[in-house]
PDB file of N, CA, C, O and CB in Angstrom:
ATOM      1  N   UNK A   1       0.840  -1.177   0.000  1.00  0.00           N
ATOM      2  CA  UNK A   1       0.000   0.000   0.000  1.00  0.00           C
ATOM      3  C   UNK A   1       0.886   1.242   0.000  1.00  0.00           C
ATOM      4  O   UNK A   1       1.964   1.328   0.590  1.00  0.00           O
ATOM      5  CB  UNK A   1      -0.956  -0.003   1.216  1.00  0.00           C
ATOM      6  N   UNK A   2       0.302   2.201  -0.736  1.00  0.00           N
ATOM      7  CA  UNK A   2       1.463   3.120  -0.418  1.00  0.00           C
ATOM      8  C   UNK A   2       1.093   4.422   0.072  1.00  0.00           C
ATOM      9  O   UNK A   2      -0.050   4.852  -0.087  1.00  0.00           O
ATOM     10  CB  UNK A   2       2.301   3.338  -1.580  1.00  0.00           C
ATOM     11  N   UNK A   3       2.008   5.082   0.667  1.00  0.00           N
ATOM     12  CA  UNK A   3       1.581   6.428   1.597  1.00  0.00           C
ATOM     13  C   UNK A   3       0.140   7.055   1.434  1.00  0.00           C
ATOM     14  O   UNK A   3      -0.352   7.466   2.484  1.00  0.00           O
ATOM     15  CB  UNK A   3       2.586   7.676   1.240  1.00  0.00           C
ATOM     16  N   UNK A   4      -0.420   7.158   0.583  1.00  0.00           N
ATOM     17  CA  UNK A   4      -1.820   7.417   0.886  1.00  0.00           C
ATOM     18  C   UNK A   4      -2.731   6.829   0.551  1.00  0.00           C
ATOM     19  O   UNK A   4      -3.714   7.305  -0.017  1.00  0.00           O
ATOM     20  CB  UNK A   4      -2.177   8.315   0.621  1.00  0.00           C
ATOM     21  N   UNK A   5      -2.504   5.368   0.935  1.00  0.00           N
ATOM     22  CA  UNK A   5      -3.273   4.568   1.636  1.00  0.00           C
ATOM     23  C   UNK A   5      -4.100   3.745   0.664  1.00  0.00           C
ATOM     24  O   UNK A   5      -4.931   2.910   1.023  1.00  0.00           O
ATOM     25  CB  UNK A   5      -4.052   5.332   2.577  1.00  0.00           C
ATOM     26  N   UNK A   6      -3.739   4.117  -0.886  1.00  0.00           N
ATOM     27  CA  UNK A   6      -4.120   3.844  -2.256  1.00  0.00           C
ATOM     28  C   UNK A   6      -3.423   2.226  -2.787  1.00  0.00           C
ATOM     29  O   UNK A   6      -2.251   1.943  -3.033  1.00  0.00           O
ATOM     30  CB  UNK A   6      -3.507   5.239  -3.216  1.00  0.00           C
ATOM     31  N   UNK A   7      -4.449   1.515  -2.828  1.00  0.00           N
ATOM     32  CA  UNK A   7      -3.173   0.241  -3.415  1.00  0.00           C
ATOM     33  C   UNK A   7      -2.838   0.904  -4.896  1.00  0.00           C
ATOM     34  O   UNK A   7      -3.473   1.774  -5.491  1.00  0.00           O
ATOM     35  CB  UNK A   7      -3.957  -1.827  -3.690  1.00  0.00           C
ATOM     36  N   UNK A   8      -1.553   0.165  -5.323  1.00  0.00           N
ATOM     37  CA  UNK A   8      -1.114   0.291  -6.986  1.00  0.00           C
ATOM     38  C   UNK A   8      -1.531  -0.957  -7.698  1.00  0.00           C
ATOM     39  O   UNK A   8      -1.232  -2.139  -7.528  1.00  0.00           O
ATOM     40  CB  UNK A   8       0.624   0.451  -7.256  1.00  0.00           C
ATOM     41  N   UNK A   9      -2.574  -0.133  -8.833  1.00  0.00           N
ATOM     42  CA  UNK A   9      -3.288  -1.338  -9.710  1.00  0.00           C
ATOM     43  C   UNK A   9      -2.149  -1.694 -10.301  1.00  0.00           C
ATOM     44  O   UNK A   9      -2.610  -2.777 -10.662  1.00  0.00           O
ATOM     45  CB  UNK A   9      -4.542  -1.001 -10.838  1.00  0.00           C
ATOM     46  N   UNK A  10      -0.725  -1.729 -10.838  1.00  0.00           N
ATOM     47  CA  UNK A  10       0.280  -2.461 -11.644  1.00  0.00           C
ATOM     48  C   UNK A  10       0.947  -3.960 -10.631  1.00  0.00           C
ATOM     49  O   UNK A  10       1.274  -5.125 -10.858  1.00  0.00           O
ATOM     50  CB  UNK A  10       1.627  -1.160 -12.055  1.00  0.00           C
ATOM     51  N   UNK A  11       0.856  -2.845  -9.232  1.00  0.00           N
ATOM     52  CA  UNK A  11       1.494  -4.147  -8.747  1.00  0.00           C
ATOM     53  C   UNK A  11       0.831  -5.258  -8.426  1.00  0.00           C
ATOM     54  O   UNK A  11       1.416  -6.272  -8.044  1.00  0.00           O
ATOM     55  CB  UNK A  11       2.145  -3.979  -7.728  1.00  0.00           C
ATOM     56  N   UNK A  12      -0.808  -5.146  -8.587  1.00  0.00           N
ATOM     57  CA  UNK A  12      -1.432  -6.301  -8.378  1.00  0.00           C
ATOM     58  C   UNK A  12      -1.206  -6.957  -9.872  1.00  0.00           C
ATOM     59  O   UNK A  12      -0.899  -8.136 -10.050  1.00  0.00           O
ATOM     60  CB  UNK A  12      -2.993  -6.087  -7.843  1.00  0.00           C
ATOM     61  N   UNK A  13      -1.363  -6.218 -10.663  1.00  0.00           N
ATOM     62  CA  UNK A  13      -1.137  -7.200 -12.101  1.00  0.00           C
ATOM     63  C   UNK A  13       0.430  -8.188 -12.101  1.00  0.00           C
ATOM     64  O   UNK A  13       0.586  -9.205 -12.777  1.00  0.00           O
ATOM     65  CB  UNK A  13      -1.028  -5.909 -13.684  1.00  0.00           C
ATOM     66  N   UNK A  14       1.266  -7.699 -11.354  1.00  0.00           N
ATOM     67  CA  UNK A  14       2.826  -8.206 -11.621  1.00  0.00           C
ATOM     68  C   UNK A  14       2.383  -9.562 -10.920  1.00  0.00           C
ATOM     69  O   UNK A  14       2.533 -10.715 -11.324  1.00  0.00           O
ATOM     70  CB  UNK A  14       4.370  -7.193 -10.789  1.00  0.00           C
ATOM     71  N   UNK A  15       1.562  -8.906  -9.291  1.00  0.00           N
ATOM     72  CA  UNK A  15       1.457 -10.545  -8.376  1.00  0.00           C
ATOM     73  C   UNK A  15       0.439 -11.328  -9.164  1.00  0.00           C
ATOM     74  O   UNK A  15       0.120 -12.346  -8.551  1.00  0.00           O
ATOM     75  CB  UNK A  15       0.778 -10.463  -6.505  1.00  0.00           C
ATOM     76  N   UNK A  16      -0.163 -11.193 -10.295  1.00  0.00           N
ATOM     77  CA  UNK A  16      -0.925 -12.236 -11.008  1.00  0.00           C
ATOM     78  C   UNK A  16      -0.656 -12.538 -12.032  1.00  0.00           C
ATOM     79  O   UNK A  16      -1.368 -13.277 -12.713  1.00  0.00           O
ATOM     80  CB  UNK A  16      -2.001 -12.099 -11.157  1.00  0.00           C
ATOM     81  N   UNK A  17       0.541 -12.004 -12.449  1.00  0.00           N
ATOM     82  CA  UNK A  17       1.324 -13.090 -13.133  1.00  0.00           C
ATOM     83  C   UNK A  17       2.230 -13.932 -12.878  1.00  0.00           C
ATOM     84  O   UNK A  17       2.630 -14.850 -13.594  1.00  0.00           O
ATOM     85  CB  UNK A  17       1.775 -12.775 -13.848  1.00  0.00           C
ATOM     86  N   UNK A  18       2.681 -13.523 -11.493  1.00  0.00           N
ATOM     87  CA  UNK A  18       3.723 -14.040 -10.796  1.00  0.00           C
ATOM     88  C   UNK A  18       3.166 -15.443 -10.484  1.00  0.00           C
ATOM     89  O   UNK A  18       3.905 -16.410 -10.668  1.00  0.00           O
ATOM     90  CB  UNK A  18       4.141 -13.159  -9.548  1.00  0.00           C
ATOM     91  N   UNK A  19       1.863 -15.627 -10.006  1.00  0.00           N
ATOM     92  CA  UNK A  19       1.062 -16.573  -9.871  1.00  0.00           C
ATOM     93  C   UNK A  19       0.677 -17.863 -10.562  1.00  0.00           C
ATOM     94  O   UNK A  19       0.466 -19.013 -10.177  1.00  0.00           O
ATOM     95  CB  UNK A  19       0.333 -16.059  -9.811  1.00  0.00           C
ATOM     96  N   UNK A  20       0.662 -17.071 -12.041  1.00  0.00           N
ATOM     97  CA  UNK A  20       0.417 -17.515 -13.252  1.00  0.00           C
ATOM     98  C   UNK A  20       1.798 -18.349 -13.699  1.00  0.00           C
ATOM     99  O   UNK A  20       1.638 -19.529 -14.012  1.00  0.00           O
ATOM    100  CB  UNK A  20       0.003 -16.279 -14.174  1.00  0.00           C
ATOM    101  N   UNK A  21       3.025 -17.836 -13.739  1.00  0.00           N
ATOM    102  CA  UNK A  21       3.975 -18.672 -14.407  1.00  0.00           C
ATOM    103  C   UNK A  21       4.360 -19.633 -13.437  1.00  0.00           C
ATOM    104  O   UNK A  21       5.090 -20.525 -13.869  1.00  0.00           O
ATOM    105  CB  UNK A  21       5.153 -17.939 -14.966  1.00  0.00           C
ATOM    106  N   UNK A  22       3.932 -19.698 -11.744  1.00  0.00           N
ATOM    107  CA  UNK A  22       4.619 -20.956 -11.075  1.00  0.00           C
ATOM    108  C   UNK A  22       2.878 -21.040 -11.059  1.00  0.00           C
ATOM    109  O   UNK A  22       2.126 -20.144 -10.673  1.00  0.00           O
ATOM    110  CB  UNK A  22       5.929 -20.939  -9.394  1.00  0.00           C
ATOM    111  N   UNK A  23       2.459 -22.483 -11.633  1.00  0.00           N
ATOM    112  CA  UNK A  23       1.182 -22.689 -10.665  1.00  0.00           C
ATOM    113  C   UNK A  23       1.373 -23.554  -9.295  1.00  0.00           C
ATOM    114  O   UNK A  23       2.554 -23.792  -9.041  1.00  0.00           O
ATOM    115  CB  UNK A  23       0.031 -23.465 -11.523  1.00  0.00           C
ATOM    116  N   UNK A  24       1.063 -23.720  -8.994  1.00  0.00           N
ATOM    117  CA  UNK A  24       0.879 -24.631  -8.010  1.00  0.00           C
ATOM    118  C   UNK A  24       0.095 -25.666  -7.997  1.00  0.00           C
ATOM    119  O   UNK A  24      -1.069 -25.780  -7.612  1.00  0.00           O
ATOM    120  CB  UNK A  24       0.612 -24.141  -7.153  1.00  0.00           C
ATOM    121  N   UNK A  25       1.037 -26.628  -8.580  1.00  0.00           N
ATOM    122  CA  UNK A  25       0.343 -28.103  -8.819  1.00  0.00           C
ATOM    123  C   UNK A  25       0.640 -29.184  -7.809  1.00  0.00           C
ATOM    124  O   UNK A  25       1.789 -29.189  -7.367  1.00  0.00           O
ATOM    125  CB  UNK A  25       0.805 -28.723 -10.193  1.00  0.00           C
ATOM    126  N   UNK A  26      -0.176 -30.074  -7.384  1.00  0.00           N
ATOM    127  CA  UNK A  26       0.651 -31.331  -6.715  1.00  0.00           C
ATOM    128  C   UNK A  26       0.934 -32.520  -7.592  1.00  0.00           C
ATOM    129  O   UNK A  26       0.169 -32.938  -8.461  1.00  0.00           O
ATOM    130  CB  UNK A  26      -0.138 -31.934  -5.494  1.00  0.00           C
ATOM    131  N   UNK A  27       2.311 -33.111  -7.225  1.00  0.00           N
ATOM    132  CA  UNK A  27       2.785 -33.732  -7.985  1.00  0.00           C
ATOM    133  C   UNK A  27       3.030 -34.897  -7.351  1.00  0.00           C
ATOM    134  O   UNK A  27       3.894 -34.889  -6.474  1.00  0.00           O
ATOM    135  CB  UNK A  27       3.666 -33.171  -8.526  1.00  0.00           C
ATOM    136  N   UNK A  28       2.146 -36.449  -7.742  1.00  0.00           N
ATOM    137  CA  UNK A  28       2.520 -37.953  -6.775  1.00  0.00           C
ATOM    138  C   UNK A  28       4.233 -37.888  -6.647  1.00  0.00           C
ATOM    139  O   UNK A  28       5.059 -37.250  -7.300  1.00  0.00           O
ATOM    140  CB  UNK A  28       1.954 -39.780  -7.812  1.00  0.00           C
ATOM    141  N   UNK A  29       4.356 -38.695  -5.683  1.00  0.00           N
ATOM    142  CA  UNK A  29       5.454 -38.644  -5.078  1.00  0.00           C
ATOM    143  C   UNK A  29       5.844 -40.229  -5.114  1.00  0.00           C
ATOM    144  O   UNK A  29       4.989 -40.755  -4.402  1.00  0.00           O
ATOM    145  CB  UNK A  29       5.310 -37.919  -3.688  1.00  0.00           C
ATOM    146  N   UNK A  30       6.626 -41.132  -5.546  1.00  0.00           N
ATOM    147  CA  UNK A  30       6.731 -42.481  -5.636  1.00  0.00           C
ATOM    148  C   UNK A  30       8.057 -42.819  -5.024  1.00  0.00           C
ATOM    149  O   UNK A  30       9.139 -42.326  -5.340  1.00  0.00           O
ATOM    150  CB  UNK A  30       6.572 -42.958  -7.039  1.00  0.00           C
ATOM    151  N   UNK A  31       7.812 -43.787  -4.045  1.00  0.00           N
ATOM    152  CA  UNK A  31       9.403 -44.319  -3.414  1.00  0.00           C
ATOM    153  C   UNK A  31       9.912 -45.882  -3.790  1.00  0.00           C
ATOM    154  O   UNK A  31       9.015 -46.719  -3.695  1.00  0.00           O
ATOM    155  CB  UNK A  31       9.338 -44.313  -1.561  1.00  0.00           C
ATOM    156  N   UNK A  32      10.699 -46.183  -4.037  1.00  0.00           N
ATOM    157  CA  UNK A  32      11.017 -47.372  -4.534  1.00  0.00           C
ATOM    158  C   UNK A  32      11.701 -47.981  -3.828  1.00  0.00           C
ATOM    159  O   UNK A  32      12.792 -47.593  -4.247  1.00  0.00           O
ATOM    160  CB  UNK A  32      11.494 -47.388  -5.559  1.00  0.00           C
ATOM    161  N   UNK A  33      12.036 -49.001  -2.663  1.00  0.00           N
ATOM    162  CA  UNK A  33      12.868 -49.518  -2.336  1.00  0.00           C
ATOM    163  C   UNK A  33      14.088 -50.455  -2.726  1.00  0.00           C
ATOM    164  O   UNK A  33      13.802 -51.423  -3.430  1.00  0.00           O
ATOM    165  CB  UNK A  33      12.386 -49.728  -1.852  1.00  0.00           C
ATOM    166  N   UNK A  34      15.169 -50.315  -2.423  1.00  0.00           N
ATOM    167  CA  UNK A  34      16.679 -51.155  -2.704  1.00  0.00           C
ATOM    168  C   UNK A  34      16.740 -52.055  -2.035  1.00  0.00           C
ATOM    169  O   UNK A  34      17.038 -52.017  -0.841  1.00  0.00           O
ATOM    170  CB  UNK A  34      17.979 -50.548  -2.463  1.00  0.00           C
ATOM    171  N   UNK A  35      16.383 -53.350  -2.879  1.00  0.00           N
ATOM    172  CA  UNK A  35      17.740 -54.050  -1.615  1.00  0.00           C
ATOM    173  C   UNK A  35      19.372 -54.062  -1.734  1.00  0.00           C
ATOM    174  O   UNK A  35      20.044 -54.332  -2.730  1.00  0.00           O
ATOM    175  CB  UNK A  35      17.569 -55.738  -1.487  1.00  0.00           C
ATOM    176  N   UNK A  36      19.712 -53.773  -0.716  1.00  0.00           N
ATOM    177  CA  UNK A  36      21.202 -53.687  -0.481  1.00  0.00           C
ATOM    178  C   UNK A  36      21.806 -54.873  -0.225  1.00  0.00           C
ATOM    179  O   UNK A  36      20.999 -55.659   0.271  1.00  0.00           O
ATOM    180  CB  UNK A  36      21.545 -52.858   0.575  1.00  0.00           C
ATOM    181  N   UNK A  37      23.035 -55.388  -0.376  1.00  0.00           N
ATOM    182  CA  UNK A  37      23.923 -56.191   0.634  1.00  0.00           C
ATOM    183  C   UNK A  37      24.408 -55.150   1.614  1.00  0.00           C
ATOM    184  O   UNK A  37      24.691 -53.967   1.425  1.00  0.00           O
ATOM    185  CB  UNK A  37      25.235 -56.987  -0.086  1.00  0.00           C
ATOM    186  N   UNK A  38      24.437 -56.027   2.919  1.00  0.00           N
ATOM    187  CA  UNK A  38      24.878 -55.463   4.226  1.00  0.00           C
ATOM    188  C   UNK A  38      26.836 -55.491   3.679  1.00  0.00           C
ATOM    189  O   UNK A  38      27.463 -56.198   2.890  1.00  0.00           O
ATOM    190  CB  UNK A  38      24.230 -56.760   5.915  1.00  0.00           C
ATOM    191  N   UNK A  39      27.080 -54.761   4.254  1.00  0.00           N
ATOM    192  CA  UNK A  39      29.084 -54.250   4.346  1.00  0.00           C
ATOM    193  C   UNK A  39      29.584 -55.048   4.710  1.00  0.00           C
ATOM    194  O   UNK A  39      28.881 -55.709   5.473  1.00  0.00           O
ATOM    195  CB  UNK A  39      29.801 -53.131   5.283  1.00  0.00           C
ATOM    196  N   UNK A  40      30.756 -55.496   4.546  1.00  0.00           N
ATOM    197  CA  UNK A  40      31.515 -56.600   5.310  1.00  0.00           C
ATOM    198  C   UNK A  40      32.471 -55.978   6.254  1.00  0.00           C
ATOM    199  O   UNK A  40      33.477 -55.311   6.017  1.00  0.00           O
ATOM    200  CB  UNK A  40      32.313 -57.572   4.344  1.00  0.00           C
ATOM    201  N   UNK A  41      32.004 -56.296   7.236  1.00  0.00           N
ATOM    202  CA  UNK A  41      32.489 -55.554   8.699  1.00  0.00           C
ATOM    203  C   UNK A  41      33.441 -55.842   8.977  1.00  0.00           C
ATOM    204  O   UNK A  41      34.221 -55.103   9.578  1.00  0.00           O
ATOM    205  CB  UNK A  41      31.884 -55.710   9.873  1.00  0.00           C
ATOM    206  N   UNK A  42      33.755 -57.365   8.521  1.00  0.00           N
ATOM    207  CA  UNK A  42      34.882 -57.806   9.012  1.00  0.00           C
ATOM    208  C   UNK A  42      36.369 -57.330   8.299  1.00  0.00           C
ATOM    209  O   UNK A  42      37.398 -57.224   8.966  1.00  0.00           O
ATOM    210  CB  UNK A  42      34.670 -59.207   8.982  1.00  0.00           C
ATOM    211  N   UNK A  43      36.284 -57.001   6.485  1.00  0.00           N
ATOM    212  CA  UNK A  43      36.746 -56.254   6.077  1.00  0.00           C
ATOM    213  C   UNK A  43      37.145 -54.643   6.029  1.00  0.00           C
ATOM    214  O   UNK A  43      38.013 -54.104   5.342  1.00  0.00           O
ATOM    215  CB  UNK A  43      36.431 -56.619   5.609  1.00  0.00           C
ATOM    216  N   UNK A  44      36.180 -54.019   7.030  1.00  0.00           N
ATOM    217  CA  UNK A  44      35.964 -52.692   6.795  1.00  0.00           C
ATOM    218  C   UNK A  44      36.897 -52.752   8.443  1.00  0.00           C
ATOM    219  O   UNK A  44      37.771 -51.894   8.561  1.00  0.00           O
ATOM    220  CB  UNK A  44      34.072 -51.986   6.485  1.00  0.00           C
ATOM    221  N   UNK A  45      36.738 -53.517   9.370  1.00  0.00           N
ATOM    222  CA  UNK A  45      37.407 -53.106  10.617  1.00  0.00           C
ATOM    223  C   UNK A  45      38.618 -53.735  10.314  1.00  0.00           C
ATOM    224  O   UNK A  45      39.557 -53.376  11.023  1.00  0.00           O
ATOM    225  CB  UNK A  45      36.748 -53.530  12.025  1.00  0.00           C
ATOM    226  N   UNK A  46      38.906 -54.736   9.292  1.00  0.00           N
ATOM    227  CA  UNK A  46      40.707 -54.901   9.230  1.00  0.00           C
ATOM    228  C   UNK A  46      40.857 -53.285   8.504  1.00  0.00           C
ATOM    229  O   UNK A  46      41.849 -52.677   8.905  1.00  0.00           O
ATOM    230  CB  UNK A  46      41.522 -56.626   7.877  1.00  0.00           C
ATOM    231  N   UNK A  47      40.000 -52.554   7.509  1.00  0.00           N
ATOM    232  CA  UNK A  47      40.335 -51.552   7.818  1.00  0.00           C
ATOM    233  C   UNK A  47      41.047 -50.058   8.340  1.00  0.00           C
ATOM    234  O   UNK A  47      42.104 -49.462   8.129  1.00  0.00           O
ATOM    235  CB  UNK A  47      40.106 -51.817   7.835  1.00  0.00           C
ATOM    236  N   UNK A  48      40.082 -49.889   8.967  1.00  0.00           N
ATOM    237  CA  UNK A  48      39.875 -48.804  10.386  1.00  0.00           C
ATOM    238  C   UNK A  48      41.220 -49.492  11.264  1.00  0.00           C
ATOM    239  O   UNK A  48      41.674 -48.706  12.095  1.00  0.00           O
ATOM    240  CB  UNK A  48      37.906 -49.033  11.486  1.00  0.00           C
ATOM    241  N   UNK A  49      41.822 -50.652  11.208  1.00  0.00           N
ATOM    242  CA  UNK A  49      42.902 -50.906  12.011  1.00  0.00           C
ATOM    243  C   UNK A  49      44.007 -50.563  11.173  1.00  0.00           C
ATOM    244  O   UNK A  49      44.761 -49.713  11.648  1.00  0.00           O
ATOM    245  CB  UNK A  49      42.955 -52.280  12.540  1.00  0.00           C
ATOM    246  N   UNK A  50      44.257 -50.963  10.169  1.00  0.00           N
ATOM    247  CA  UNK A  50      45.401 -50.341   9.183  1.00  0.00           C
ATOM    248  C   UNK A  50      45.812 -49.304   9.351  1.00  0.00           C
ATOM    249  O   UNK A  50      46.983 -48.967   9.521  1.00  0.00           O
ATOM    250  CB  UNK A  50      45.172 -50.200   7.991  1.00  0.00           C
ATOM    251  N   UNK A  51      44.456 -48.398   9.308  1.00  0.00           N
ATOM    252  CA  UNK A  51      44.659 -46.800   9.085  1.00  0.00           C
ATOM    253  C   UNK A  51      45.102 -46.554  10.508  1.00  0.00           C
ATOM    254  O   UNK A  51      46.220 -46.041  10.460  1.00  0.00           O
ATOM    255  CB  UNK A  51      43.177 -45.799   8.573  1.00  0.00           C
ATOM    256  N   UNK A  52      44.595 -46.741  12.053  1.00  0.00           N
ATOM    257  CA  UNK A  52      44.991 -46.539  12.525  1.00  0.00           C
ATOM    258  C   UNK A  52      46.464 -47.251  13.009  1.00  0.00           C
ATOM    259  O   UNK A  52      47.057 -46.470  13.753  1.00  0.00           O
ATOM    260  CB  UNK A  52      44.167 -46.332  12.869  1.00  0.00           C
ATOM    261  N   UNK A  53      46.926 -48.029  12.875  1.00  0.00           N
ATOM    262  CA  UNK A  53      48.512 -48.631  12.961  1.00  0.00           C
ATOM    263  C   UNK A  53      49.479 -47.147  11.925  1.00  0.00           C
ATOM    264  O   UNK A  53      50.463 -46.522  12.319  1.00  0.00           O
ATOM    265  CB  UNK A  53      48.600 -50.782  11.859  1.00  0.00           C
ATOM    266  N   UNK A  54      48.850 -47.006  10.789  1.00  0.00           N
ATOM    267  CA  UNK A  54      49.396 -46.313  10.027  1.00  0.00           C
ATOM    268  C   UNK A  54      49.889 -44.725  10.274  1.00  0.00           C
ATOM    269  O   UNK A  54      50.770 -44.007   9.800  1.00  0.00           O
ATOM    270  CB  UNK A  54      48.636 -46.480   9.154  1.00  0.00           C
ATOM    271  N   UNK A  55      48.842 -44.579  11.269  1.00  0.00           N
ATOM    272  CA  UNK A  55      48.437 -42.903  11.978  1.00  0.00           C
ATOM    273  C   UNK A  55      49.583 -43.025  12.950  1.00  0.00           C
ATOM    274  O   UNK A  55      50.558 -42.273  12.957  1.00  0.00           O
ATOM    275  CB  UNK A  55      46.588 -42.587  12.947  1.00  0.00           C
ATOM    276  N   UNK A  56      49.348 -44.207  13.905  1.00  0.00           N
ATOM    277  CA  UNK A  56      50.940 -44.202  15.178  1.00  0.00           C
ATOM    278  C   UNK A  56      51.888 -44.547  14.670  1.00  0.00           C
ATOM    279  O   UNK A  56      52.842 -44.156  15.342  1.00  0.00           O
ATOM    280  CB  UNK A  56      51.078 -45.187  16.500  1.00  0.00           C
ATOM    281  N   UNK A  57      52.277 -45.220  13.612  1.00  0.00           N
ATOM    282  CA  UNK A  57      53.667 -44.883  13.003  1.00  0.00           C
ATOM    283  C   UNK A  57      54.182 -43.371  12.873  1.00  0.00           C
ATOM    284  O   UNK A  57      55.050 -42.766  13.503  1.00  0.00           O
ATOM    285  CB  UNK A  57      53.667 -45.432  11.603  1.00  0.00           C
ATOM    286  N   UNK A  58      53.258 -42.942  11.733  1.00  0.00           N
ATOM    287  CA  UNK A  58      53.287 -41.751  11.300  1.00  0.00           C
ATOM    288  C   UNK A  58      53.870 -40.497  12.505  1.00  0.00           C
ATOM    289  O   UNK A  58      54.503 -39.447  12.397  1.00  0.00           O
ATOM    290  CB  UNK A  58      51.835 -41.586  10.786  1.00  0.00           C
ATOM    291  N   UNK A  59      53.255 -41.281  13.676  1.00  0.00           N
ATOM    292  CA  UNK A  59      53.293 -39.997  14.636  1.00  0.00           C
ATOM    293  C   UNK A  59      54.988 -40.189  15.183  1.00  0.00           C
ATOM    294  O   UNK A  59      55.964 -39.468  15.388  1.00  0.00           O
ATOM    295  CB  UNK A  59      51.881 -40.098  16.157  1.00  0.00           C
ATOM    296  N   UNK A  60      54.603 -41.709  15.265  1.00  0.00           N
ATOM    297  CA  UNK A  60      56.160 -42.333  16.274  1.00  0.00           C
ATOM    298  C   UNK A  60      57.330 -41.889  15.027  1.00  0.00           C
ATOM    299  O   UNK A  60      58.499 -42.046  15.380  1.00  0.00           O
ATOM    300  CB  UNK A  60      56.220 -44.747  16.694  1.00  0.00           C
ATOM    301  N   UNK A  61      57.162 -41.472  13.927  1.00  0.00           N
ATOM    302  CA  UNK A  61      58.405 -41.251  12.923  1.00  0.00           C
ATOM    303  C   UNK A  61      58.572 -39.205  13.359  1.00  0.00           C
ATOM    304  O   UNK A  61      59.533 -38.497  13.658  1.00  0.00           O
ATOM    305  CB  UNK A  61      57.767 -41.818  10.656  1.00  0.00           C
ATOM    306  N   UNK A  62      57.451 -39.005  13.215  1.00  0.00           N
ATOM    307  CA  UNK A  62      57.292 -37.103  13.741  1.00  0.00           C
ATOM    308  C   UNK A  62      57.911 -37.242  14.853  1.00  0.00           C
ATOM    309  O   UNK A  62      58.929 -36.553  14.798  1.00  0.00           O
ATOM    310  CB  UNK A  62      55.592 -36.239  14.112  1.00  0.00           C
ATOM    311  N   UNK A  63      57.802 -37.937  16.130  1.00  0.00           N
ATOM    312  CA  UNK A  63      58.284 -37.803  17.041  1.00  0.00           C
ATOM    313  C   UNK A  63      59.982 -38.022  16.612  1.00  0.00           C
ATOM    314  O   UNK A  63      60.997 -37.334  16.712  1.00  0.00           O
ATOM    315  CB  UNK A  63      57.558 -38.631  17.984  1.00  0.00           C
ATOM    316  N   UNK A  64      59.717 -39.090  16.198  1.00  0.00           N
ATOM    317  CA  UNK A  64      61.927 -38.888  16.717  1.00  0.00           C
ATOM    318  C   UNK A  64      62.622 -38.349  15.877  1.00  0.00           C
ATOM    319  O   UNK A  64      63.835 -38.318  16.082  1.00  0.00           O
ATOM    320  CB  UNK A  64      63.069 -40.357  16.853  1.00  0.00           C
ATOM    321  N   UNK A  65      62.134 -37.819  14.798  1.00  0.00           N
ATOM    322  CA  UNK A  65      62.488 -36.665  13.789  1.00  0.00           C
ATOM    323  C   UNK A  65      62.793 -35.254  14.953  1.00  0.00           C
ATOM    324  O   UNK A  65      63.761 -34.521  15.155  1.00  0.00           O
ATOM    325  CB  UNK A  65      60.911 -36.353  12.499  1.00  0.00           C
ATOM    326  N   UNK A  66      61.415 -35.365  15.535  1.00  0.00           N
ATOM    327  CA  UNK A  66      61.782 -33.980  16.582  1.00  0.00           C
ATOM    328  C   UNK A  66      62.543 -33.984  17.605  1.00  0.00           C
ATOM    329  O   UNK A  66      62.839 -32.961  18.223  1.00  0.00           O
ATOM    330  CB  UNK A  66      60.751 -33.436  17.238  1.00  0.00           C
ATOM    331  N   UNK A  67      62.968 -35.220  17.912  1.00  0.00           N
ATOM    332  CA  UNK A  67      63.933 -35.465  19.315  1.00  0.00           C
ATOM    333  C   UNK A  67      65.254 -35.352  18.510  1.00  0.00           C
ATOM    334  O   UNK A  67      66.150 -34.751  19.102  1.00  0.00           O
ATOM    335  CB  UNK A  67      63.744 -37.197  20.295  1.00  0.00           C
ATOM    336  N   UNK A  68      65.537 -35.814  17.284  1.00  0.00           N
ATOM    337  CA  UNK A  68      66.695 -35.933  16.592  1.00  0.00           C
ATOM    338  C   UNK A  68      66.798 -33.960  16.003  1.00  0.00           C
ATOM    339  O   UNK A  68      67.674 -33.336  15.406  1.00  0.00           O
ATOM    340  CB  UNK A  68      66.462 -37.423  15.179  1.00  0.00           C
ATOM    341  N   UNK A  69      65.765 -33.658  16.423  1.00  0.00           N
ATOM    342  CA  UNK A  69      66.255 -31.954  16.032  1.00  0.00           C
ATOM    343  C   UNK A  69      66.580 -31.137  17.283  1.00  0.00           C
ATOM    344  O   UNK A  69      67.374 -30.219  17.492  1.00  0.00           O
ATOM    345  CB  UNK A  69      64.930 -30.996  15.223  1.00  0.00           C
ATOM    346  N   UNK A  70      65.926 -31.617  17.842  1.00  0.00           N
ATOM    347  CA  UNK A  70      66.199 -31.079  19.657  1.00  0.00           C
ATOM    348  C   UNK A  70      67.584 -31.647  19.904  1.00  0.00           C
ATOM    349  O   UNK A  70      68.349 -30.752  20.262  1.00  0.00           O
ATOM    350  CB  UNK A  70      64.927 -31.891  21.079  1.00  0.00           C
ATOM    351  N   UNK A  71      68.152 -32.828  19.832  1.00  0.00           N
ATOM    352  CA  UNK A  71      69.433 -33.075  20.178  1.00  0.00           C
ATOM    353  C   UNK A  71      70.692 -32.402  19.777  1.00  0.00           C
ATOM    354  O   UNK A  71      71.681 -32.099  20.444  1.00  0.00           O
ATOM    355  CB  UNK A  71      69.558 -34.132  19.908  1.00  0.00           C
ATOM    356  N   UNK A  72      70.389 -32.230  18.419  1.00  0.00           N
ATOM    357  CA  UNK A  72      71.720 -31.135  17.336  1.00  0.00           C
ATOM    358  C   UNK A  72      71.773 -30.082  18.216  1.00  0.00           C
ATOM    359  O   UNK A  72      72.492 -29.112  17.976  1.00  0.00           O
ATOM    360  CB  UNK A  72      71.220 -30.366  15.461  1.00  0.00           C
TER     361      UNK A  72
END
């Protein structure tokens, strides 16, 4: 509305077209289910152990790199 209190006939025409190019339709919605195979756990935790053996090396090599720089 604007300052005196008058609506603007253009801007109602803009909001009815605005209206016009999205309609508002409903649209079915369909879900399909997967069957999956379950993960092999037993593979995935030899894993998660690798990586971590791999991580405390990693650290135990940082470490005596830094003791071998502290000593010089």
């Amino acid at each position: 509305m604007s300052k005196t209190g008058r609506t603007n006939p253009r801007r109602a025409d803009r909001e009815a077209k605005r209206r016009k190019a999205y309609p508002r339709t409903e649209h079915a919605i369909t879900v399909r289910s997967e069957k999956r195979t379950s993960p092999d756990l037993h593979k995935l935790s030899r894993a998660v152990i690798a990586i971590a053996l791999a991580e405390v090396d990693a650290e135990k090599d940082r470490d005596s790199r830094e003791e071998d720089r502290h000593d010089h």
